[in-house]
Steps between C-alpha positions, in 0.01 A plus 500: 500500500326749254341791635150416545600225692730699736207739553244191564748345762570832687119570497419133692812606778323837545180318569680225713647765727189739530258244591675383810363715790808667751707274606405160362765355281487349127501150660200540711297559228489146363399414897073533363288352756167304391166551588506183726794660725317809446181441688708251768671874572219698516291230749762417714602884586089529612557227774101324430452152579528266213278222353620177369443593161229248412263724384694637262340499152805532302621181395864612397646596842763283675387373862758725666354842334118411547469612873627879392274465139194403712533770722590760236186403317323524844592848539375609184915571382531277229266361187673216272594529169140239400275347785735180517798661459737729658848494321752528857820476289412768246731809570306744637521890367485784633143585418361165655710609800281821599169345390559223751582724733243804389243219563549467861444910556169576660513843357237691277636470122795780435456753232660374151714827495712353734675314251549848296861525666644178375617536098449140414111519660358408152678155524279442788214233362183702508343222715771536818494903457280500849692277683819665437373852561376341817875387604635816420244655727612278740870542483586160394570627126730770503653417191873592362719808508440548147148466585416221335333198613562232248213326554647186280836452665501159697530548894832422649545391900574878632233651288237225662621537857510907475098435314421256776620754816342817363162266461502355869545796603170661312290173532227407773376130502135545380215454778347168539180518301194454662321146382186303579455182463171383439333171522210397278301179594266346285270195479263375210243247428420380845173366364326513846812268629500712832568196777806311481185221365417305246191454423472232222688265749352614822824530669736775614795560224822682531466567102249745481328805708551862547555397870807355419552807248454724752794401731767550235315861495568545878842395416595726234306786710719449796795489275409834295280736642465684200235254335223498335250172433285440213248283371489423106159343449311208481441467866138410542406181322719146445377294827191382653572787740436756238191293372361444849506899530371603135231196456437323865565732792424842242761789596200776673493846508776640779629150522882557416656201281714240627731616233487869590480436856868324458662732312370818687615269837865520331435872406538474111563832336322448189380200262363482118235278365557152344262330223365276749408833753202506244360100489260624700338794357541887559261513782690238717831687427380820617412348830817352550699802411348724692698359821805503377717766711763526238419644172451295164589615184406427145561709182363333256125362566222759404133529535305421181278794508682779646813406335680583851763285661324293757801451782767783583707451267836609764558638793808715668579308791679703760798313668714610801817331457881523656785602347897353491553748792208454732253784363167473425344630110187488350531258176195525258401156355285511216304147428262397154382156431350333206294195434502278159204680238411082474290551832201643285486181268577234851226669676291608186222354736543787768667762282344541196380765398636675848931529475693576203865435519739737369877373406750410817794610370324910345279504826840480721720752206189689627499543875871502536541832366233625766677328752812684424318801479320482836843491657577060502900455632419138433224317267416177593311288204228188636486320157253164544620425190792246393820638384397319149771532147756771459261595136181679590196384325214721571208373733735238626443341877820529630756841454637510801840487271338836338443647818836478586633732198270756567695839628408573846470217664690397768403183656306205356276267654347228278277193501200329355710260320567307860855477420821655686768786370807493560441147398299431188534715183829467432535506135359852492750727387593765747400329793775473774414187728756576723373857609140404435504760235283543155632776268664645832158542690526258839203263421342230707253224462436287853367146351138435623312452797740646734751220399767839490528930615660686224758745612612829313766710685574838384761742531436877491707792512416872610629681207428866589148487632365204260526113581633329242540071471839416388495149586243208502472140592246239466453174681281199640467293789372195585265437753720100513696602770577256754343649826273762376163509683175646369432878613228542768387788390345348180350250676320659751387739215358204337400279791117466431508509144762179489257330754222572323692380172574160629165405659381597117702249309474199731166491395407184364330447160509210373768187397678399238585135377841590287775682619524869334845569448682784232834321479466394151237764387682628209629168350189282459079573644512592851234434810529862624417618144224257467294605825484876391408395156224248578359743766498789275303310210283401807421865581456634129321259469215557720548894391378420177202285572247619313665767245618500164818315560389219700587265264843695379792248574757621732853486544620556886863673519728418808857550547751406736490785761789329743749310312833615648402833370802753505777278624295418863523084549224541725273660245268183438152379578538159737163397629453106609192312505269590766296814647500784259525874706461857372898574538545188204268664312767862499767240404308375209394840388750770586347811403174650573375532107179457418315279244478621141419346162576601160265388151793332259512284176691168495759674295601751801448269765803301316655835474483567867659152578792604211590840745447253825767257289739809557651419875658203332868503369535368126662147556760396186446173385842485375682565910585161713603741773208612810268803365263649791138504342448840647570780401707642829330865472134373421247484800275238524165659596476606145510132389139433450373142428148487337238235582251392345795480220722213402849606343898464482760725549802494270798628634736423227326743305547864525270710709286710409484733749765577758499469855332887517237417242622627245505398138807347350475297246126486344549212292596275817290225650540331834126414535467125339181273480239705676182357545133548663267220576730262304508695197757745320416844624243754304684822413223664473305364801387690785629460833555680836786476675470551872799695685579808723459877454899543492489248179229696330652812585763490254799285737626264226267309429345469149160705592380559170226791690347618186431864415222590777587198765237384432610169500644509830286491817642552850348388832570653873564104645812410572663168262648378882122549639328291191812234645398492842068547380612187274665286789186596742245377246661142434626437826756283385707600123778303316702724337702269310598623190356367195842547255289689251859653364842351474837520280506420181755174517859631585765376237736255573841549699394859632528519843209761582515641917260647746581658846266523759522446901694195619230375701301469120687134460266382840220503271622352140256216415640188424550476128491885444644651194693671803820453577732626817796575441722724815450746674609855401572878616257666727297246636350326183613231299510318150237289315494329170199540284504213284 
């Protein structure tokens, strides 16, 4: 051996024997201990109860290990080497001995210059410098007699059990920290569907009403004290009841709501304003508002003139609330709502020229800072609004998705859209079904009509004297529960109204000679299309008597208002032969929109039918398999048939438009053959084209409003008033449709589907181009459009 070697080989012996502390021999050394039997030491000499380990995040951890892993993790002792990982059977060294065990110290941070002493202090990584100045403060690193710590050297079994005795012996099991768990309850779009009623079939339903709503409410109350219940819009119009108090039995001055009256009987704490709160006009609002003993909040709808917001745009609720341990605290719950900017284009009729709209999404980025400011623990966002893409496109109905990623907010509640979360929505991207979750903000969205109660529980921890939420849920529940009864309290708030409601729409007006039915209304001309449409041409008609377009042609729009609309198998219009009543004439015409026409050329009327075209799926000629003729996400109250037109729909071609309206492909054509009086349509032609105030006002259709509106003219009657005016005038109406549209000729071998209610095969003509086929999920079933 030369002599360098000699010298290298005594060096590594010198080492060997100085790093062994007093009185551990050369063989212990190799006995290193991992960071797995590590942190089993360390937990088992505190004597705490154990968990079973499940929820552990680390994925690497044997079964037998995960109890003591959980719990070190639990007490704050441990992190893992990634989020998923851990690493148990990596040796552990010295260094990652005393931060473990530095981390369970409650003490203030020691000075730095405690390490001074030790000679090997600068092999100490600068990020661990605190924790091990904070175990020699505590006696657990006392280092070598050469005073050195050798911060690198692997742990052997002595070393660990002399670390683990001198930290039991410094270590207190932290306090239990003081939690609250709160409860958030929210409803949305009860569309005046208060009793446990409905009205279109004059008979008591388990489906609907905020009286069945309300005893899932009770529930959740008695189960969590610590709640709080709110309303999410669009509670004052959608059934004769909400017509019989707006346009029959007129809401007076200090006369409180039906509406109000039930949700101040279940003490709401606070509501927001839905697009249909203003079909009615500003005035009418007002008076029904000023009942309400909760507080509603909007942010963004402001006064035209003074430019100032027109609602209160949040409010600090105050909410006593228990904690983990029996104590009562003060939480402070801040609460903003917002309403779609659309409302000022639906209801140009009431709101022009009175409400601007400013953006959802900047008008909440606005208020939550001034929540946080005036002290919120907790803010609560009302969003009437759907939850919509995961890409934000300004001026866009629905960002309840957008809402979500806005910092600050803590709990959403959603709607408008009349669907349910955790549920729908789930090919967004961050959107946890199972925790009811979008980008990590609990969000809920409670169907429609009271059909569910949207539940958000919170979890909040005291941290010093502020309440912060480190955990969220949100959920839904059915009001289909076997056993549940409807909640007094909301009927008895709403006992004269519903009586008054029913006397109103078993009024007679007249009969009809056809059955009106909606079962087939989007696959070929429909009676409950062709009533609205003859009786609207009959009211224009008589409007323009005498003017300068008396003898303009016109073009009546109707569209399918119940036609299984958002998954609901009971969603149709059914009406035999027979008597004719005021509660068919709110199933024939759904919403309380008033008559409007719009001055068009033959080349936009076509153009209109080409964006109407867009609810249909694009069939391939080429498939022998079944292809549903609708497209699944398209709704079918913005497929509007024109008459007065003839024309076929090709749905082997391309659309034009999409289900939303919006352009796709310019160059496509769907619209085939169209024809007035017999003859290929006039591009250039005048016509008017009779419809609704929510068509004109910019809602998909093809409006064409030119630069002043002048084209477009607006009047306050109601489209289901000139239906039941109509009905009262003749007496006695056939409403059978007149098949001014159809399909192009579908090519052979394709196999082209429809799905509406089961009950829809009771009333296939014989020799229909309809076909049943089975029935199917949910309550519908399967046709054949040949």
């Amino acid at each position: 051996m030369n002599k360098k070697l000699m010298t290298k080989f005594l060096a590594m012996l010198l080492v060997l024997f100085t790093v062994l502390p007093f009185g551990l021999s050369a063989n212990a050394a190799s006995n290193d201990v991992t960071r797995g039997d590590y942190v089993k030491e360390l937990v088992e000499s505190l004597n705490v109860e154990l968990g079973d380990g499940s929820k552990l995040a680390f994925t690497d951890v044997p079964k037998d290990l995960a109890p003591y892993v959980e719990k070190a993790v639990e007490l704050k002792l441990i992190k893992g080497k990634t989020a998923t990982l851990f690493d148990p059977n990596d040796k552990l060294t010295r260094q990652q001995a005393f931060v473990i065990s530095a981390r369970g110290l409650v003490n203030e941070n020691a000075p730095l210059s405690v390490l001074d002493k030790f000679k090997d202090a600068d092999q100490v990584a600068k990020t661990h410098k605190q924790d091990l100045a904070n175990a020699v403060a505590a006696n657990i690193l006392q280092g070598f007699e050469d005073n050195t710590i050798r911060p690198r050297d692997y742990v052997t079994t002595e070393q660990m059990k002399s670390i683990v005795e001198r930290f039991v012996a410094e270590y207190k099991l932290p306090t239990s920290e003081t939690t609250v768990n709160l409860q958030i309850l929210g409803t949305t779009d009860i569309h005046t569907n208060l009793a446990n009623y409905n009205y279109f079939l004059d008979a008591e339903s388990a489906d609907v009403g905020l009286a069945n709503t309300a005893t899932l409410i009770e529930q959740a109350r008695t189960k969590n004290p610590n709640t709080l219940l709110f309303d999410n819009g669009d509670l004052i119009q959608g059934t004769p009841l909400g017509s019989y108090k707006a346009l029959e039995n007129v809401l007076k001055p200090g006369e409180v709501h039906p509406a109000v009256a039930a949700l101040n009987a279940l003490k709401y704490d606070g509501g927001t304003l839905g697009n249909h709160e203003f079909n009615y006009g500003l005035e009418f609002l007002d008076e029904v508002l000023n009942d309400a003993k909760y507080p509603v909040v909007n942010a963004n709808t402001y006064d035209a003139k003074t430019k100032e917001r027109m609602y209160t745009p949040y409010v600090i609720l105050d909410k006593e609330v228990v904690d983990n341990t029996g104590k009562k605290h003060t939480l402070k719950v801040g609460v903003t709502g917002i309403v779609p900017t659309k409302i000022v284009e639906w209801d140009a009729i009431h709101l022009a020229g009175k409400v601007e709209m400013q953006e959802p999404v900047e008008a909440v980025k606005e208020v939550v800072p001034e929540m946080q400011k005036a002290g919120a623990d907790v803010i609560v966002v009302l969003s009437h609004s759907g939850i919509g893409g995961d890409t934000y496109v300004k001026g866009a109905e629905n960002v309840g998705y957008q809402i979500s990623e806005i910092e600050g907010v803590d709990a959403l509640i959603t709607g408008h859209s009349h669907l349910t979360f955790p549920g729908d929505y789930k090919d967004l991207k961050n959107v946890d079904q199972e925790k009811g979750k979008i980008n990590g903000v609990p969000t809920v969205m409670a169907g429609s009509y009271g059909s569910h109660l949207g539940v958000i529980d919170l979890k909040l921890e005291q941290q010093g004297s502020k309440w912060v939420v480190v955990d969220g849920q949100g959920s839904i529940r059915s009001i289909k529960q076997e056993g549940l009864k409807p909640s007094k309290t909301v009927l008895n708030a709403i006992k004269e109204a519903h009586e008054g409601t029913l006397k109103y729409i078993r009024q007679p007006v007249g009969e009809t000679t056809a059955p009106i039915h909606s079962y087939f209304s989007m696959v070929q001309d429909d009676p409950s299309i062709q009533i609205v449409t003859q009786a609207q041409k009959w009211f224009i008609e008589q409007e323009l008597k005498g003017t300068a377009d008396e003898n303009t042609p016109l073009l009546s729009a109707g569209a399918p208002f119940k036609a299984g609309s958002r998954n609901n198998p009971a969603d149709y219009t059914n009406i035999p032969v027979g008597p004719l009543a005021i509660k068919n004439m709110a199933d024939i015409y759904h919403y309380d929109n008033t008559v409007a026409t719009i001055k068009v050329t033959g080349a936009q009327a076509i153009e209109w039918l080409e964006m109407a075209a867009g609810i249909f799926a694009t069939i391939d000629p080429n498939k022998t398999e079944e292809q549903n003729i609708i497209d699944p996400e398209a709704r079918s109250y913005n497929f509007d048939v024109l008459d007065g037109l003839t024309y076929q729909i090709d749905v082997t071609s391309p659309s034009k438009y999409d289900r939303r309206g919006i352009l796709v492909d310019e160059k496509a054509n769907r619209i085939k053959n169209v024809q007035y009086n017999g003859k290929p349509i006039d591009l250039d032609q005048e016509f008017i084209i009779i419809t609704n105030n929510y068509r004109v006002g910019g809602s998909y259709g093809a409006t064409f409003k030119n630069e002043n509106g002048s084209n477009i003219t607006n009047y306050a009657y109601e489209n289901r008033q000139a239906v039941i005016d109509y009905i009262m005038a003749n007496k006695t109406i056939n409403p059978a449709a007149d098949n001014n549209w159809s399909f192009a000729p579908f090519p052979a071998n394709t196999k082209i589907i429809y799905h509406s209610a089961k009950d829809a095969q009771k009333v296939i003509p014989a020799g229909s181009n309809i076909e049943y086929l089975e029935d199917t999920e949910g309550g519908f079933g399967k046709y054949l459009i040949k």
